[in-house]
TORTI-112531 format. One line per field, with one value per residue: residue number from 1; residue in one letter; chain; x, y, z of N, C-alpha, C in turn. Coordinates in steps of 0.2 Angstrom, whole numbers, plus 2048, in hexadecimal, padded with zeros to 3 digits. Last residue first. Example, Ala and Ser with C-alpha at 12.3 -4.5 7.8 and 13.67 -1.06 7.14 Angstrom:
REM residues 2
resi: [2 | 1]
resn: [s | a]
chain: [A | A]
n.u: [840 | 842]
n.v: [7F5 | 7E4]
n.w: [823 | 827]
ca.u: [844 | 83E]
ca.v: [7FB | 7EA]
ca.w: [824 | 827]
c.u: [840 | 842]
c.v: [800 | 7F0]
c.w: [827 | 827]
//
This chain:
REM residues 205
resi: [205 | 204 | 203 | 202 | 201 | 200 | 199 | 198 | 197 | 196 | 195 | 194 | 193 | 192 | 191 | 190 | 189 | 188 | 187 | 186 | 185 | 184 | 183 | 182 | 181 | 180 | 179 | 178 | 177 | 176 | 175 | 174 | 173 | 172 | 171 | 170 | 169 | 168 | 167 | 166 | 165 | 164 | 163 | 162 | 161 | 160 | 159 | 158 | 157 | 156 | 155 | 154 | 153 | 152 | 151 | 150 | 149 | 148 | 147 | 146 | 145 | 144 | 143 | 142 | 141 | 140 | 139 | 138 | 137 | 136 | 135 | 134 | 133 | 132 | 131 | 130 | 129 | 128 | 127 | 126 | 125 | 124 | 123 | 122 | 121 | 120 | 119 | 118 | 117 | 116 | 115 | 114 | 113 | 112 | 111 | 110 | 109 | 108 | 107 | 106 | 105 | 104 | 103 | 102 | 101 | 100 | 99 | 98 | 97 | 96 | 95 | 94 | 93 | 92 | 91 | 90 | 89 | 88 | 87 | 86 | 85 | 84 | 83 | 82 | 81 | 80 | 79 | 78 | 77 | 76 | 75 | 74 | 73 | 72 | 71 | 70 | 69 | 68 | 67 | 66 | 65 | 64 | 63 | 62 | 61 | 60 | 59 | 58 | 57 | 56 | 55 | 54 | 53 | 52 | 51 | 50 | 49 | 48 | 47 | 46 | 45 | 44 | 43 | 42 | 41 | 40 | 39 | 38 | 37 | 36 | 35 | 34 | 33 | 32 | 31 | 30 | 29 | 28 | 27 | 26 | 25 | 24 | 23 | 22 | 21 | 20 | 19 | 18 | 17 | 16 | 15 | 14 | 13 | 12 | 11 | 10 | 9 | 8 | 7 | 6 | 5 | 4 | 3 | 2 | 1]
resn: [x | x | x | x | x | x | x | x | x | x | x | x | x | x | x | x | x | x | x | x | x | x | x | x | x | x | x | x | x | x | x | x | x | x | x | x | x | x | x | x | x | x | x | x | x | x | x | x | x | x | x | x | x | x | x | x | x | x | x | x | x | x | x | x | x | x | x | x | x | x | x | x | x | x | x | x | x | x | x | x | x | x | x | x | x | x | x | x | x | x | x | x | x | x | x | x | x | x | x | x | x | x | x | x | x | x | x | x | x | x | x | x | x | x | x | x | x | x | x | x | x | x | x | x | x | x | x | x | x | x | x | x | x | x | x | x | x | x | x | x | x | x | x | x | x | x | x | x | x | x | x | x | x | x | x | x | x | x | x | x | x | x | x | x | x | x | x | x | x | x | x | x | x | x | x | x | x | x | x | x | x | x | x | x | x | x | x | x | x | x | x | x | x | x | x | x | x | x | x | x | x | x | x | x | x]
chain: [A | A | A | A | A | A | A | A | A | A | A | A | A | A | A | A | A | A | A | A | A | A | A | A | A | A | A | A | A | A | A | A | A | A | A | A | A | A | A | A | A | A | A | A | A | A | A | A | A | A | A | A | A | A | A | A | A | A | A | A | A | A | A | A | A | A | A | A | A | A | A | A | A | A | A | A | A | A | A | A | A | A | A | A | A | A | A | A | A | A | A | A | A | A | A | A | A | A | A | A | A | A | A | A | A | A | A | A | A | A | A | A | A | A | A | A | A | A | A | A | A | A | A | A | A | A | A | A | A | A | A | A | A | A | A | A | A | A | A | A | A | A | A | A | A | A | A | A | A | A | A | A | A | A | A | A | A | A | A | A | A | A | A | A | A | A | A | A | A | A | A | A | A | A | A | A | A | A | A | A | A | A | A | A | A | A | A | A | A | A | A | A | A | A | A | A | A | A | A | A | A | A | A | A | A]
n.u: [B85 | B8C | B81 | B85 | B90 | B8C | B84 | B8B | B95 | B93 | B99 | BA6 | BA8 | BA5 | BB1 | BBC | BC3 | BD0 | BD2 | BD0 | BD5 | BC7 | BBB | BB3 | BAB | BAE | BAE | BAB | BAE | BA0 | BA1 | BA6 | BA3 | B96 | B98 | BA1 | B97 | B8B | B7E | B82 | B79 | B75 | B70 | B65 | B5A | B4F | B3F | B35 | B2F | B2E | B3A | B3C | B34 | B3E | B48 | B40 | B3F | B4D | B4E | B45 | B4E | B60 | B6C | B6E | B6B | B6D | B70 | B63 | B63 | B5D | B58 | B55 | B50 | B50 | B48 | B3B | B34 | B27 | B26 | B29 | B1C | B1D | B27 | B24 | B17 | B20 | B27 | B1E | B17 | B23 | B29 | B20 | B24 | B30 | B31 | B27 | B30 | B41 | B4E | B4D | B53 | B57 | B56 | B5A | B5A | B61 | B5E | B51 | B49 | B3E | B3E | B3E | B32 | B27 | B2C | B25 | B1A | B17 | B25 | B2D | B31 | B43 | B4A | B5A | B68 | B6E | B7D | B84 | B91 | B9A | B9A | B9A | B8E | B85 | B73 | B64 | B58 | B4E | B50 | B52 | B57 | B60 | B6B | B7B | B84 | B95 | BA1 | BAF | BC0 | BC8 | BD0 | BD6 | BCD | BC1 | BB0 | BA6 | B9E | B98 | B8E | B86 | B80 | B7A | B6E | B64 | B59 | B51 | B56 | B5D | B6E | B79 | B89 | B94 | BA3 | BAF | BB4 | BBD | BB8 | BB7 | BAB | BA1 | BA3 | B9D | B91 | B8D | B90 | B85 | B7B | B7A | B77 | B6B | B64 | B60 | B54 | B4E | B3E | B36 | B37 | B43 | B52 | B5E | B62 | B6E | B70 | B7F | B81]
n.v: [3E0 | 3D7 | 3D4 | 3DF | 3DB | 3D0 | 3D6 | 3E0 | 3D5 | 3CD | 3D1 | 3D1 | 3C2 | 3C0 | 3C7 | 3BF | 3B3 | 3B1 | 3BD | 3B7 | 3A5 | 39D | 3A1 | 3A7 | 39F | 38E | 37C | 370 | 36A | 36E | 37C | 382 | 37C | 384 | 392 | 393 | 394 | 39E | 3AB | 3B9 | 3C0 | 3D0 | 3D3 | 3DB | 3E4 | 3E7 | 3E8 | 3EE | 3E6 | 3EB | 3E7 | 3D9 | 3DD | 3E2 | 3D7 | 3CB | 3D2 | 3D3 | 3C5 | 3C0 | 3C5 | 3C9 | 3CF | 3C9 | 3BB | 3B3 | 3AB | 3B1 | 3C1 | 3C2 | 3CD | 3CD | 3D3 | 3DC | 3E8 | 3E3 | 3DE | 3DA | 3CF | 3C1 | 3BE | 3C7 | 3C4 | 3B8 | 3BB | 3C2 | 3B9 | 3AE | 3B5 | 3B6 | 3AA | 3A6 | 3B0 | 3AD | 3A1 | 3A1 | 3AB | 3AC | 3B0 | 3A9 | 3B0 | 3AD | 3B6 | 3B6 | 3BE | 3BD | 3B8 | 3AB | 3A3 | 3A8 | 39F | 393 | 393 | 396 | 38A | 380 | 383 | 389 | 385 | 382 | 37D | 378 | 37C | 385 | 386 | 393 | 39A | 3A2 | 3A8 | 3A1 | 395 | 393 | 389 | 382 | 389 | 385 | 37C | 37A | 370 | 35F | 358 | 361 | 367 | 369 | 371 | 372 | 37E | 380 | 387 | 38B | 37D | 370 | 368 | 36A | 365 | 35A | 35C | 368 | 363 | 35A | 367 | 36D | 362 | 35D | 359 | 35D | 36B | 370 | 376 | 380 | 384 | 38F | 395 | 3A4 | 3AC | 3B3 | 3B6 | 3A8 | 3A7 | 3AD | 3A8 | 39C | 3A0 | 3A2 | 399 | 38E | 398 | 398 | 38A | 386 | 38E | 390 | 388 | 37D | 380 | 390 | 396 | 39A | 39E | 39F | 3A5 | 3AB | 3B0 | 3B8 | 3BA]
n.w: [70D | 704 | 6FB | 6F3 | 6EF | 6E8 | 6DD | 6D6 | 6D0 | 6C9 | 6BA | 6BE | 6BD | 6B0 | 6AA | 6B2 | 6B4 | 6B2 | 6BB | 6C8 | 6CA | 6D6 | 6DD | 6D9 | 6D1 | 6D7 | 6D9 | 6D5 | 6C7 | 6C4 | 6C4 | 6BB | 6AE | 6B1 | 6B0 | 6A3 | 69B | 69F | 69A | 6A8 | 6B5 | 6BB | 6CB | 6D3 | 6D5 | 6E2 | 6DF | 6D7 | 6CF | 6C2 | 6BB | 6BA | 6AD | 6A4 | 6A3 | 69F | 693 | 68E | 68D | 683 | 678 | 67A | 681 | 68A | 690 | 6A0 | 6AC | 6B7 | 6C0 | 6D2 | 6DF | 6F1 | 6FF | 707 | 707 | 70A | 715 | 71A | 71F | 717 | 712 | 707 | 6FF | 6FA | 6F6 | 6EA | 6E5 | 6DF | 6D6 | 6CF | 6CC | 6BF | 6B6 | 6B4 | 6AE | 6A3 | 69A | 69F | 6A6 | 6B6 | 6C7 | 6D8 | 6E6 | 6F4 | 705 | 716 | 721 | 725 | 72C | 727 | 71B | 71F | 725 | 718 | 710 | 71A | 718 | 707 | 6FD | 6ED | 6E3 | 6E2 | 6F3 | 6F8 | 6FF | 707 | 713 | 71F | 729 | 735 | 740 | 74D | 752 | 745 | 740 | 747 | 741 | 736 | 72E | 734 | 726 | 720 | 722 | 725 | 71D | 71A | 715 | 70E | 70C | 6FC | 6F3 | 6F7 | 6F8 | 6EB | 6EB | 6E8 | 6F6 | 6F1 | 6E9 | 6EF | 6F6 | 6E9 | 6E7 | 6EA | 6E8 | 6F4 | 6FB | 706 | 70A | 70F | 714 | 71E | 71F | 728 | 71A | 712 | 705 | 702 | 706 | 6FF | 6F5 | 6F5 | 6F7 | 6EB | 6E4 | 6E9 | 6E6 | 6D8 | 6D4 | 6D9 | 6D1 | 6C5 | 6C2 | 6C4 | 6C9 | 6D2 | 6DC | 6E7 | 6EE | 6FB | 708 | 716 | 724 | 72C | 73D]
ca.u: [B83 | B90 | B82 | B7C | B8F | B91 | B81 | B86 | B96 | B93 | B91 | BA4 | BA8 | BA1 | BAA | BBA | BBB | BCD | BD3 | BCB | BD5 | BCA | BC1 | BB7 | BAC | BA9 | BB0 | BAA | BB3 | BA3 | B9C | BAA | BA5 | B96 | B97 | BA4 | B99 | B90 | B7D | B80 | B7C | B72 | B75 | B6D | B5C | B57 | B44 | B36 | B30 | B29 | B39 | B3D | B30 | B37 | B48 | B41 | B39 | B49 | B52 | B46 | B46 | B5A | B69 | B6D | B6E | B68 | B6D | B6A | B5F | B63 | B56 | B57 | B4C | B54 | B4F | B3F | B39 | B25 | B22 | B2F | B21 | B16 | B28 | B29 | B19 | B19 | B29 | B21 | B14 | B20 | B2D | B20 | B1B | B2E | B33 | B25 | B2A | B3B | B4A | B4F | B4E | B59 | B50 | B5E | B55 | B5F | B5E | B56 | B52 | B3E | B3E | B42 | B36 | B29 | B2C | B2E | B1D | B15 | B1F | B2E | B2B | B3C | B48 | B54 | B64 | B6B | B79 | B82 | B8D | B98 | B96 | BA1 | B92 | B88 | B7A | B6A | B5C | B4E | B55 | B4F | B53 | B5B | B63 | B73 | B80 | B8D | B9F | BA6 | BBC | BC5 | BCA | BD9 | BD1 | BC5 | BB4 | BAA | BA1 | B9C | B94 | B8B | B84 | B7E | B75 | B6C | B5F | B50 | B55 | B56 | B6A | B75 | B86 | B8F | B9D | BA8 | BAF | BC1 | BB9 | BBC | BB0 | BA2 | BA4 | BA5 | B95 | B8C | B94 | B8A | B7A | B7A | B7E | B72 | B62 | B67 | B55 | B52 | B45 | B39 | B33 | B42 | B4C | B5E | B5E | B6C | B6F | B78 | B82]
ca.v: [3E5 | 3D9 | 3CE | 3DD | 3E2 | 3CF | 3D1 | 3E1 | 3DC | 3CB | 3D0 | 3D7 | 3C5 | 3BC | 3C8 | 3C6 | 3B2 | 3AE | 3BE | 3BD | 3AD | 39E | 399 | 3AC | 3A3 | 396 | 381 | 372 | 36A | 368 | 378 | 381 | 37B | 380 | 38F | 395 | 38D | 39E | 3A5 | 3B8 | 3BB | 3CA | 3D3 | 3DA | 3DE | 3E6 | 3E5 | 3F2 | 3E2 | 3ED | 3F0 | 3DD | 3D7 | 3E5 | 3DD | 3CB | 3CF | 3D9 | 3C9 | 3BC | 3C7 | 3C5 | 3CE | 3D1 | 3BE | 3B9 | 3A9 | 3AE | 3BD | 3C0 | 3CA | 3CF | 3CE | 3D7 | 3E7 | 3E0 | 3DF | 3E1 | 3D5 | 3C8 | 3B9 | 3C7 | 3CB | 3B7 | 3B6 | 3C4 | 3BD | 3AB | 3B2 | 3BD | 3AE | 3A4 | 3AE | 3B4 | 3A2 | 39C | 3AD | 3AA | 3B5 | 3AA | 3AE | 3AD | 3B2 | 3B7 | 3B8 | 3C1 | 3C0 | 3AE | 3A3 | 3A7 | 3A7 | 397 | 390 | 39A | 391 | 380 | 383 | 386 | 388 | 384 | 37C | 37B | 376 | 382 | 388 | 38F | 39B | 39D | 3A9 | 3AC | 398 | 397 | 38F | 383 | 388 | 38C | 37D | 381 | 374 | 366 | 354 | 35C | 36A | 364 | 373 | 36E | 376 | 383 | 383 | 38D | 382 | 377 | 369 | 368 | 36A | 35B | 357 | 368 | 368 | 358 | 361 | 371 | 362 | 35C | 356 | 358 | 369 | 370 | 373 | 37B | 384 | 388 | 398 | 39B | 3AB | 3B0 | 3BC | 3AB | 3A1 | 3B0 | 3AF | 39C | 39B | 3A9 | 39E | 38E | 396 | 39F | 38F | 386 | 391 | 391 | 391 | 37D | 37C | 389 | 38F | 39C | 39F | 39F | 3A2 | 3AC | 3AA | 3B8 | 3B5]
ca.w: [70F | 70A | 700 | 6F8 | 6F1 | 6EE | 6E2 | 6DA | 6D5 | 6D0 | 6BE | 6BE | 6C3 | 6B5 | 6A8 | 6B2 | 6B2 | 6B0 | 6B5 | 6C4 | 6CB | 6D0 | 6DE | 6DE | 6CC | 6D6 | 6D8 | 6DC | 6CC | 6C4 | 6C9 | 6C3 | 6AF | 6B1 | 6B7 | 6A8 | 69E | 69C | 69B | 6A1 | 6B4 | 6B6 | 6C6 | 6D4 | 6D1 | 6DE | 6E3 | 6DE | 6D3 | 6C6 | 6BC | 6BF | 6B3 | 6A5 | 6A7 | 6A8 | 695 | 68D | 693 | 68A | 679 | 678 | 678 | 68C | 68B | 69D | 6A6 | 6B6 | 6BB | 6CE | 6D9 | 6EA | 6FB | 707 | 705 | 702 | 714 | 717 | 722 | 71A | 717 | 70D | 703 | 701 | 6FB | 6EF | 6E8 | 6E4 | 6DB | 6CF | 6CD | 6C5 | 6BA | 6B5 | 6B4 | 6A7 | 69D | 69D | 6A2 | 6B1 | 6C2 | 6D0 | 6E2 | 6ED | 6FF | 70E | 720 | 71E | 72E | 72F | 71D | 71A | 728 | 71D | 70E | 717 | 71F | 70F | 6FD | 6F6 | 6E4 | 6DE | 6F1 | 6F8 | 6F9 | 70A | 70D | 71B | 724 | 736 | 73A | 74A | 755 | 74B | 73D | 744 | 745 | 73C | 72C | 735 | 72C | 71B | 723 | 724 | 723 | 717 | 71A | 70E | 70E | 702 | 6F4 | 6F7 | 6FE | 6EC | 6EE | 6E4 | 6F4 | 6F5 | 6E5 | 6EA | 6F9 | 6ED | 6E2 | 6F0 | 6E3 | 6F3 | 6F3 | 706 | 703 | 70E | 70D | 71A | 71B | 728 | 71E | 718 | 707 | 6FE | 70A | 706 | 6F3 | 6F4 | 6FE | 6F1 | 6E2 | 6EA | 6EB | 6DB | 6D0 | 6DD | 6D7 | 6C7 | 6C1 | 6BC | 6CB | 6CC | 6DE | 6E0 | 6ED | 6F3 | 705 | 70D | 720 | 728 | 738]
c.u: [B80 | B8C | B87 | B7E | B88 | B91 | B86 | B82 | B90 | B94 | B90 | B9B | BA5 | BA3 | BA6 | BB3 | BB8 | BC4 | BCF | BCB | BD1 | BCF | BC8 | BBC | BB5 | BAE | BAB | BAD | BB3 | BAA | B9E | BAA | BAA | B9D | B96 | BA2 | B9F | B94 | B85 | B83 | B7C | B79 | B72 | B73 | B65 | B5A | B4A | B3B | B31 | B29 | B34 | B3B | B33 | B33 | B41 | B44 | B3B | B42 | B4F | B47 | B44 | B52 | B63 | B6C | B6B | B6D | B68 | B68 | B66 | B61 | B5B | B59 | B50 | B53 | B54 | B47 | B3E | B30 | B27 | B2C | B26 | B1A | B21 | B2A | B1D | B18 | B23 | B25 | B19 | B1C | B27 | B24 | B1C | B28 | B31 | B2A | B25 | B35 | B45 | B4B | B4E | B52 | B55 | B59 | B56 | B5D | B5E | B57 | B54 | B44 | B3E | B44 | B3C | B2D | B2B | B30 | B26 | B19 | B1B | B29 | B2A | B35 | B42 | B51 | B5D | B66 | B78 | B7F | B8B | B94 | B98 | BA1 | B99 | B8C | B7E | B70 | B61 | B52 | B52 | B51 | B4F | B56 | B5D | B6E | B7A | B8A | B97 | BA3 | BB3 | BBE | BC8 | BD7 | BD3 | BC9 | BB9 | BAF | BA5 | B9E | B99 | B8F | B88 | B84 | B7B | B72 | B66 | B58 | B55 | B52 | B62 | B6F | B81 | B8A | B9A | BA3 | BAD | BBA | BBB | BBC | BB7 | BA7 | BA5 | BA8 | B9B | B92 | B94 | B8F | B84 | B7C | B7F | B78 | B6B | B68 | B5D | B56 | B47 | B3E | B32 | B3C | B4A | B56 | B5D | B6A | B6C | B78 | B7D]
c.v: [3E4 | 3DF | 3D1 | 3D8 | 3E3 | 3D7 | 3D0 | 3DB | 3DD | 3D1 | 3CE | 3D5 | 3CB | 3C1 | 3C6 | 3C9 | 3BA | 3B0 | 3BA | 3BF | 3AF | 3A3 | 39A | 3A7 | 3A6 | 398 | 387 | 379 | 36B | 365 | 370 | 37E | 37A | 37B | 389 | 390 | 38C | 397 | 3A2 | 3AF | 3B8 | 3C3 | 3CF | 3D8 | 3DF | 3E2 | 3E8 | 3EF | 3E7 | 3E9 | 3F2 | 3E4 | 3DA | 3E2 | 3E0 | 3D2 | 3D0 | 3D8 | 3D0 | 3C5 | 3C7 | 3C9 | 3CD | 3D2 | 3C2 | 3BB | 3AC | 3AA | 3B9 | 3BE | 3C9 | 3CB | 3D0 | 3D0 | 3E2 | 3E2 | 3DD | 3E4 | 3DA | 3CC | 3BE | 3C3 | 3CB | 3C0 | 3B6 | 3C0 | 3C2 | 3B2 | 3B0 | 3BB | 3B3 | 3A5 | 3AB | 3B3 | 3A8 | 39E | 3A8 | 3A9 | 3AF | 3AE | 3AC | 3AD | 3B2 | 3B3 | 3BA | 3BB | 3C2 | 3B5 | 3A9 | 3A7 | 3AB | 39D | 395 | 397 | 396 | 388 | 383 | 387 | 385 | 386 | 37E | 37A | 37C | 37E | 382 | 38C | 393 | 39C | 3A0 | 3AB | 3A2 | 395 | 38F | 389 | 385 | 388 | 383 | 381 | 37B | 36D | 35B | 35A | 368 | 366 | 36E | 36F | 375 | 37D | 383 | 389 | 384 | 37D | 370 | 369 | 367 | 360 | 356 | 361 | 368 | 35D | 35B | 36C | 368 | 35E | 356 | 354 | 363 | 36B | 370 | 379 | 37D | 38A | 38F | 399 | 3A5 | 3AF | 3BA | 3B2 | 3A5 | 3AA | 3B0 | 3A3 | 39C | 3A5 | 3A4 | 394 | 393 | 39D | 395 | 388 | 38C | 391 | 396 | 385 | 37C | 384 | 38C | 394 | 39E | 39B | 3A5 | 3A7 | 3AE | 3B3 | 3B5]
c.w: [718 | 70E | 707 | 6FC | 6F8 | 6F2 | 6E8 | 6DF | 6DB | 6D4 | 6C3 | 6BD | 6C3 | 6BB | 6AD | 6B0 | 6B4 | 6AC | 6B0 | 6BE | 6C4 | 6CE | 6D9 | 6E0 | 6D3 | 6D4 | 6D8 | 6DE | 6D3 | 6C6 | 6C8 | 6C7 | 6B7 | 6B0 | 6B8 | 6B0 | 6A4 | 69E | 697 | 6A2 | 6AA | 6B2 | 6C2 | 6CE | 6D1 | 6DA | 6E0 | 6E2 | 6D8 | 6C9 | 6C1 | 6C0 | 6B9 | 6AB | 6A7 | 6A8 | 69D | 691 | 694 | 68F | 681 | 67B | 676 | 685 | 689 | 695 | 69F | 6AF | 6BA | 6C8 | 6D5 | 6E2 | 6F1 | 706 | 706 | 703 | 710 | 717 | 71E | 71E | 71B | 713 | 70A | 704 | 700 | 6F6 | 6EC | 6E8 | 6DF | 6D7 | 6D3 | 6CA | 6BF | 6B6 | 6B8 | 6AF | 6A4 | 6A0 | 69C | 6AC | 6BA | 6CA | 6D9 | 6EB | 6F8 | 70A | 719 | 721 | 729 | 72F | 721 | 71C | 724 | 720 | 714 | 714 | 71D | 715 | 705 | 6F9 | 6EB | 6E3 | 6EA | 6F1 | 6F9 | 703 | 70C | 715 | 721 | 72C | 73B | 743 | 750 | 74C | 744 | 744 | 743 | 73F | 730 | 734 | 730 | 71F | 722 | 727 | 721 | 71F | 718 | 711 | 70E | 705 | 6FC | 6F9 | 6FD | 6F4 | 6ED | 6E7 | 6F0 | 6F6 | 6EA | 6E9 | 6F5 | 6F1 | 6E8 | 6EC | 6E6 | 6EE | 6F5 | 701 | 706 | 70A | 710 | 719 | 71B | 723 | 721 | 71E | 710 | 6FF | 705 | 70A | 6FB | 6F2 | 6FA | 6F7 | 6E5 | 6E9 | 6ED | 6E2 | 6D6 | 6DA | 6DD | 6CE | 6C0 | 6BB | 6C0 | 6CB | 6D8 | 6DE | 6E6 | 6F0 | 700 | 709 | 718 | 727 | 733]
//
């Protein structure tokens, strides 16, 4: 059963945009799939309170009280989003359940510093097991100063950078219904899916 921890010790990153659209990637490929939330704002747990019935199911994993405990029986995926500022016993506890660690970042220099420390940490945390540690820039306009910035920052990560999410109201929108990009048909939101390649590729691996 993986679990997939959504990381990242800024808050305002995307960090439940990524977290909820990994749950409805892996409930839309006919997975068990709960979603739990760490974050004090609980937005993830709100979002699945907006699901509709119809939508492929994603149940809520309360982790709020002890989140070491392992999912129940007849879970086969999770994913897990966490709280800004993660750090200490909670950050390694984290790290402890996680098979894989989506770190989103955006393309500004306050995210990209604090990003940098915070992935050194969780690679020292991993013993030394980056391949399953992968980078998601969210919110990237492949035109600007910014994007030419966190590409250069990834270069000397050594990690995968998986995809670059361009900044679109698409995910705003879905999230308001309790929706994802893979709730919907592909035609709708083609451009957004073809950026998801490489992260759904790494997550089936």
């Amino acid at each position: 059963m993986p679990i997939v921890v959504i990381a990242n010790p800024k808050g305002g990153v995307g960090k439940s945009t990524l977290a909820t659209n990994v749950a409805g990637y892996f409930a839309n490929q006919g997975h068990s799939v709960m979603l739990g939330d760490v974050d004090r704002q609980q937005s993830s747990r709100l979002w699945l309170g907006l699901r509709p019935e119809a939508a492929k199911p994603i149940a809520a994993w309360d982790v709020q009280r002890d989140f070491i405990v392992r999912p129940p029986k007849g879970t086969t995926h999770v994913v897990l989003d966490t709280a800004a500022g993660l750090h200490g016993t909670r950050l390694r506890e984290v790290m402890r359940l996680a098979d894989k660690v989506l770190v989103p970042v955006q393309p500004s220099i306050f995210d990209i510093y604090a990003t940098r420390e915070f992935l050194d940490k969780v690679a020292e945390l991993r013993s030394g097991e980056p391949r399953d540690i992968g980078i998601v820039g969210m919110r990237v306009d492949e035109r600007t100063l910014s994007a030419d910035q966190l590409r250069q920052f990834v270069e000397g990560l050594h990690l995968p950078v998986l995809g670059m999410l361009r900044p679109t109201q698409n995910y705003v929108h879905l999230a308001a219904r309790g929706l994802t990009l893979f709730d919907i048909a592909p035609g709708r939101v083609a451009r957004d899916l073809a950026q998801w390649r490489g992260i759904c590729d790494w997550l089936d691996q």
